[in-house]
N, C-alpha and C positions, 0 to 999 in steps of 0.2 A: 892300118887303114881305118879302123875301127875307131880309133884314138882320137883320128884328127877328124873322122865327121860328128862325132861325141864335141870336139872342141867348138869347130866352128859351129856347131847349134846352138853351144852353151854363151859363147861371146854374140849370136845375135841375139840369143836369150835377155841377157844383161843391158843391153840396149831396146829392146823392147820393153824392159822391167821400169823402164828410165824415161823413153821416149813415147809417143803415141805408135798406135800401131801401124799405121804406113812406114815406118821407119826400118829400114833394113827390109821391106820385105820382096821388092822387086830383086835385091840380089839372091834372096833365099831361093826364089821360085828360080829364079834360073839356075844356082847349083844346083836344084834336086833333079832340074829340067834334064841338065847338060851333063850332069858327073854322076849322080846319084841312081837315077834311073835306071842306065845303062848298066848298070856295076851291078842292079838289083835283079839285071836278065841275065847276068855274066857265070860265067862256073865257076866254080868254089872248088878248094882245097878240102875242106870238110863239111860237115854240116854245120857245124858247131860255127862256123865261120859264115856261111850263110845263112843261120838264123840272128847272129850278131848285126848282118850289113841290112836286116830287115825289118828287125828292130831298133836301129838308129835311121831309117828312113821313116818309119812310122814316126819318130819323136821330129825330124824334122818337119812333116806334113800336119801334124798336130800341132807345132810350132807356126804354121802358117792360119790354123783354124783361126789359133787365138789372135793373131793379128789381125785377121778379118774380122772376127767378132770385137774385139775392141776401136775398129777403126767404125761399125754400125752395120758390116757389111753382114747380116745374122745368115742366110740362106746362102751366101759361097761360106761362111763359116762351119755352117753344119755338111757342106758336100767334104770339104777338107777332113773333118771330123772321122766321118764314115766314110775317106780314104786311108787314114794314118787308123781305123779298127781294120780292114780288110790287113794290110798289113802288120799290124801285129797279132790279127788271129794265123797268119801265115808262119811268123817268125815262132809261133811259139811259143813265147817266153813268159813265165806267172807273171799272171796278174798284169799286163800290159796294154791285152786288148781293155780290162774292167778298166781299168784307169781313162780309157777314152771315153766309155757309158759312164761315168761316173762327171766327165768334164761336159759331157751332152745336157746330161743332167743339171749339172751348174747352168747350163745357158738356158735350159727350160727355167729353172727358176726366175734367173735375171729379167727374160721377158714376160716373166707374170703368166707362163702356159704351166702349173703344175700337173697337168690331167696324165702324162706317162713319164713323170721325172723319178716318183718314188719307185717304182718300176725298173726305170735302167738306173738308180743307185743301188738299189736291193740285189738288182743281176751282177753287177760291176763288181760290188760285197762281195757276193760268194762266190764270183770267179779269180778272187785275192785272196780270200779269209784262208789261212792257214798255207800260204803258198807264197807269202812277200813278209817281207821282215816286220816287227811292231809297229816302227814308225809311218809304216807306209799305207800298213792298215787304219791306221788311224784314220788316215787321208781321206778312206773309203766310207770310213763309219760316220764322221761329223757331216758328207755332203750325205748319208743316207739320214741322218737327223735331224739334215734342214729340209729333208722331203717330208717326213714325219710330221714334223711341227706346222709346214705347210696346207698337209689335209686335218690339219689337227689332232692328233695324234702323242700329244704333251707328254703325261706320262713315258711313253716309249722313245718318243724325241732326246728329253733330259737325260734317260737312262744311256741312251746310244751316245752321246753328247760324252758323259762324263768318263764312257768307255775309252771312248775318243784319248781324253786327257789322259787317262790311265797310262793306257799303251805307250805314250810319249817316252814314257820312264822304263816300259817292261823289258826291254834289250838293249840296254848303251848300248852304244861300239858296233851295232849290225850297220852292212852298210847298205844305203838306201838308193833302189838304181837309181839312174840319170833321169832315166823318165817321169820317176815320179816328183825331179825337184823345179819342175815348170814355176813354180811361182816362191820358189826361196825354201828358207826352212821349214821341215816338216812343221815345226811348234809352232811356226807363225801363222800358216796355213790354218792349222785348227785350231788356234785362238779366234782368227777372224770369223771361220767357219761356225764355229762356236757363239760366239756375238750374233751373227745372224738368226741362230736357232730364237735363242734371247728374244731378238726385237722383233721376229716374227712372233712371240710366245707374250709377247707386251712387257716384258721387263726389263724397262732400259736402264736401270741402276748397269746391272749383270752384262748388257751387252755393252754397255762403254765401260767396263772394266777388261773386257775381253778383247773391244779394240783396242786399248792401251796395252795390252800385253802385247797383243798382235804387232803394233808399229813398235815394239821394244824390241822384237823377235828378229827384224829383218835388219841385214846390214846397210844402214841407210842411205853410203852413197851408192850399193847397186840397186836398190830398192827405192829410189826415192819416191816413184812415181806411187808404187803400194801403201809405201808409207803414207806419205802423204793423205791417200784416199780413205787407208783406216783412223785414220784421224780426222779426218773431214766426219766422216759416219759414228767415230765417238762423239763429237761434237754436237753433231743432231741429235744424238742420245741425252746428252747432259741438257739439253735445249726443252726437250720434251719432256723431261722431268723437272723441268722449272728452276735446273742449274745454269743461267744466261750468264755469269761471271767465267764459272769452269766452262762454259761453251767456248764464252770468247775466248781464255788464255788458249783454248785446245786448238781452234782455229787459226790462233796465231802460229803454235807450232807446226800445224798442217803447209801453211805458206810459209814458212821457214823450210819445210823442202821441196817447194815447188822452184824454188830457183834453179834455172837452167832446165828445167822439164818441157816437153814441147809436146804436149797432149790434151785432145779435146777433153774428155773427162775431168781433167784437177781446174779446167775454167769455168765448166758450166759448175761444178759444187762451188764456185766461188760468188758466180752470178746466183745460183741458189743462196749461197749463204748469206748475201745483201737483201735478196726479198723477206728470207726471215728474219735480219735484224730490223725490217723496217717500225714495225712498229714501237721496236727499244727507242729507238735513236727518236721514233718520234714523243716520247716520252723524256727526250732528254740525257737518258743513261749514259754517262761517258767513256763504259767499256765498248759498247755497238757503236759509237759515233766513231771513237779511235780504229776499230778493226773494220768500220765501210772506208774509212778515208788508207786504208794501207789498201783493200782488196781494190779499189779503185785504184788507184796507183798501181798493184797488181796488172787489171786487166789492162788496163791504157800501155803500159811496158810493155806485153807480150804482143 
């Protein structure tokens, strides 16, 4: 029972990683509605069996946050949020509910509220630290680094940052639950995560070295849509370091996986990325003239 709602989260998983976020999510809501629910008031065999059906309901609800926060919808995305913690502080299980404050966190960042982010990643940290395997920890420490660097906090950001990387290495072979692989591999995760710290820290050499890890990290055709985006955001990196040749090639590989992708996000970084060639192209340059006339052709296709 366990098995197959672990699968089917992981396959709507993979199509959200791909698609935009309205995609697969009205079927989601109604298995959890129709199947899931039910079975989460139901008796159990063990407990052991009823903390497993409550902690794959929690990854399914939290699977719903994220597609509402990707789809703009921020406020049902945080109510989802803090349904899929209530259940996993039920379920039990390390480090599961922190993985949800830890994803709240990420979304305080994105909208530019950091006033309680470093707060629920610090909380999220030490209801993980020493209770979920290396890799997973990681996961905890690079989104508590990008809090850090945030209120400014440099020193202690880089430190936590490189811990981050550390851990990547310090357990091969432990295996990393299901919940925590929402958004692909751990390494990819905190390379992107990493990069962030970076360019919030002003050092865009470092963070577009850390996207390009990041988009090497993930398997690109379940990831395409990731991919894609961490290379859109190395791209601005090379850009604002006055690298406009490596900008364009990087932007070229970004639309190189946006084919077949059907997401608001990889079109507005592309409409962005024509307003910042503007002024190449109006200089003549013939890398920005080449890479407006694709992303053009780009938007007008989709």
């Amino acid at each position: 029972m366990d098995v197959e709602r672990r699968g089917v989260y992981a396959a709507v998983s993979r199509l959200g990683s791909r698609h935009r976020g309205q995609h697969g999510r009205s079927a989601l809501v109604t298995y959890l509605r129709d199947d899931v629910a039910p079975l989460c008031r139901a008796r159990f065999h063990t407990e052991e069996v009823r903390r497993q059906m409550l902690s794959a309901a929690s990854r399914g609800v939290h699977l719903l946050g994220w597609k509402s926060y990707d789809a703009g919808q921020q406020a049902l995305a945080q109510r989802y949020y803090l349904q899929s913690y209530v259940l996993a502080v039920e379920s039990g299980i390390p480090g599961q509910d922190g993985f949800v404050m830890r994803t709240m966190a990420m979304q305080g960042l994105r909208l530019h509220r950091p006033e309680h982010c470093q707060g629920l990643a610090e909380t999220g940290l030490n209801r993980a630290k020493g209770r979920v395997d290396a890799e997973t920890e990681a996961l905890f420490r690079v989104v508590h680094a990008h809090t850090l660097a945030k209120i400014g906090k440099r020193r202690h950001a880089l430190a936590e940052a490189e811990q981050a990387r550390t851990l990547l290495t310090a357990a091969p072979g432990d295996e990393v639950p299901f919940w925590a692989l929402t958004w692909g591999p751990p390494a990819a995760s905190v390379y992107s995560r990493t990069a962030k710290v970076h360019e919030t820290l002003g050092d865009h050499r470092a963070a577009a070295q850390q996207y390009t890890l990041a988009a090497t990290a993930r398997p690109a055709g379940i990831y395409a849509r990731i991919v894609a985006l961490d290379l859109v955001a190395g791209a601005e990196m090379h850009l604002r370091r006055g690298g406009i040749e490596q900008a364009c090639a990087t932007w070229h590989r970004a639309i190189d996986h946006m084919d077949g992708v059907y997401s608001v996000r990889p079109r507005k970084a592309v409409r962005r990325m024509r307003g910042d060639l503007a002024r190449f192209r109006a200089r003549g340059l013939r890398c920005a003239a080449e890479l407006d006339e694709r992303a053009r052709d780009f938007l007008v296709g989709g």
